[in-house]
C-alpha positions in Angstrom: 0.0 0.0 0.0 2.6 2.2 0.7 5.0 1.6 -2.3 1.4 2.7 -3.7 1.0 5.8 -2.4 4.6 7.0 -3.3 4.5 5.6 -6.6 1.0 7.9 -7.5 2.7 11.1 -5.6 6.1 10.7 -7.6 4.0 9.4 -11.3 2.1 12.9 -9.8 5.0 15.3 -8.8 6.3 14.2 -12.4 3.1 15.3 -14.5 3.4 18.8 -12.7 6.6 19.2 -13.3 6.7 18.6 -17.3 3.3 20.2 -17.2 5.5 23.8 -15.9 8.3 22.7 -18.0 5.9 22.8 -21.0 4.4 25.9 -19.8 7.7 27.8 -19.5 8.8 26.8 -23.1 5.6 27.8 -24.4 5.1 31.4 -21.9 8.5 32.1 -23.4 8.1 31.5 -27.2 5.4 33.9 -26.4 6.1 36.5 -24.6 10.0 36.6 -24.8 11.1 40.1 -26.2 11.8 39.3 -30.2 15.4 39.1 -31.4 16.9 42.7 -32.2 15.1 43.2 -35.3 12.9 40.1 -35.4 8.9 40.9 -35.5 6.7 38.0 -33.8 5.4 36.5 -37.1 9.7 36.7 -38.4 10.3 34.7 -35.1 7.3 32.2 -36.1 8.9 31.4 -39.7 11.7 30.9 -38.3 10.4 27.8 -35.5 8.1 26.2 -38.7 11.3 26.5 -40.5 13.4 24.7 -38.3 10.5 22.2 -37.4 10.3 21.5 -41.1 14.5 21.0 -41.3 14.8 19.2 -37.7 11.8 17.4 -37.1 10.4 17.0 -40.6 6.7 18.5 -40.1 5.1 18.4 -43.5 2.2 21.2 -44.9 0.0 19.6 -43.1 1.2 20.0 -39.7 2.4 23.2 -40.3 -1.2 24.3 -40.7 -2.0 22.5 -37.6 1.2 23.9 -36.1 0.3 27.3 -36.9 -3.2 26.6 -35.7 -1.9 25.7 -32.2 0.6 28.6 -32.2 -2.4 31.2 -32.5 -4.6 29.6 -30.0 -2.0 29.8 -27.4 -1.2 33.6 -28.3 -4.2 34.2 -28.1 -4.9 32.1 -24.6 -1.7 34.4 -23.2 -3.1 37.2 -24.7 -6.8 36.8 -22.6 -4.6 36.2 -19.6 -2.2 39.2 -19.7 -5.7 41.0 -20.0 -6.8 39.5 -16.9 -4.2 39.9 -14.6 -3.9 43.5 -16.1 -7.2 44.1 -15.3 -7.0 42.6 -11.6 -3.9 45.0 -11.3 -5.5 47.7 -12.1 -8.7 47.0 -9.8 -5.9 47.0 -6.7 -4.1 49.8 -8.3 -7.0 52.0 -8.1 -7.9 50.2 -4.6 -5.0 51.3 -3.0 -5.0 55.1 -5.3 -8.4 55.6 -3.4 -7.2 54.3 0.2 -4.4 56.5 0.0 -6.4 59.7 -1.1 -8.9 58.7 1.9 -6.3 59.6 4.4 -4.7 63.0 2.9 -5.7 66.1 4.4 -8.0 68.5 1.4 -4.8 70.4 1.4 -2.8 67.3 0.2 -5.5 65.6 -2.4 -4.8 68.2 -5.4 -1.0 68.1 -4.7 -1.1 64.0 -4.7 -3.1 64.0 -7.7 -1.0 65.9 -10.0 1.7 63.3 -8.5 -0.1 60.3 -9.4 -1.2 62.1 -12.7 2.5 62.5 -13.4 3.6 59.1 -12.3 0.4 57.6 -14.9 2.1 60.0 -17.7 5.2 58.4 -17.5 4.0 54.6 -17.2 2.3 55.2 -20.1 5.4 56.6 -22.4 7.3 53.6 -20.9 4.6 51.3 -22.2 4.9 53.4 -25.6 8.6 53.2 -25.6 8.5 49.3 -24.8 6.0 48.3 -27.8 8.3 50.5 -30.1 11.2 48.9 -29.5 14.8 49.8 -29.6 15.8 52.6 -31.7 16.9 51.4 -35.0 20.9 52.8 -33.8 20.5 51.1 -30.5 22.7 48.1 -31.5 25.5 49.9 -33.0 
């Protein structure tokens, strides 16, 4: 009984761990910064390519391939959404705790602080989805 029991926790402890191991390979193809000068769909050519050269995929599972590759994008995609949206719900949460214990003196100066602080987290984000400038690498 108890050689059992330890065999289902390790046969169990083992799922998990390819499970994150699969998880990790696929939350990186996705959301891993692109190569200096490689768009997503350049990086994407490039893995079909070297599934077709290493693993020999034909046209047919490169449909199917391609298929599975925008399903999880977009699955990441809803889930960045979510947890952006949670964040922002406890942002705000803590933006209006905060403001509830300033003096009317200190709530116009702390919002043109937090207005200024939301101006520049949004160039950041704006700066980020550019990219580097095209003379960054040089």
């Amino acid at each position: 009984m108890l050689k059992s029991k330890s065999s289902a926790f390790f046969s169990l402890l083992l799922v998990f761990l390819s499970g994150a191991m699969v998880g990790g390979v696929a939350d990186r193809l996705y959301n891993a910064p692109p190569a200096a000068g490689h768009t997503p769909d350049e990086v994407r050519r490039e893995i079909i390519a070297e599934m077709r050269k290493e693993v020999k995929v034909d046209d047919q599972q490169v449909e199917q391939l391609n298929r599975i590759y925008d399903e999880t994008q977009q699955q990441f995609m809803q889930v960045r959404k979510k947890q952006n949206a949670e964040g922002r719900a406890i942002w705000d949460s803590q933006t209006a705790q905060v403001r509830a214990i300033l003096r009317p003196d200190q709530v116009a100066l702390f919002d043109a602080l937090h207005a200024k602080h939301e101006a520049e987290r949004k160039k950041r984000q704006q700066d980020h989805h550019k990219g580097p400038p095209p003379d960054a690498h040089k």
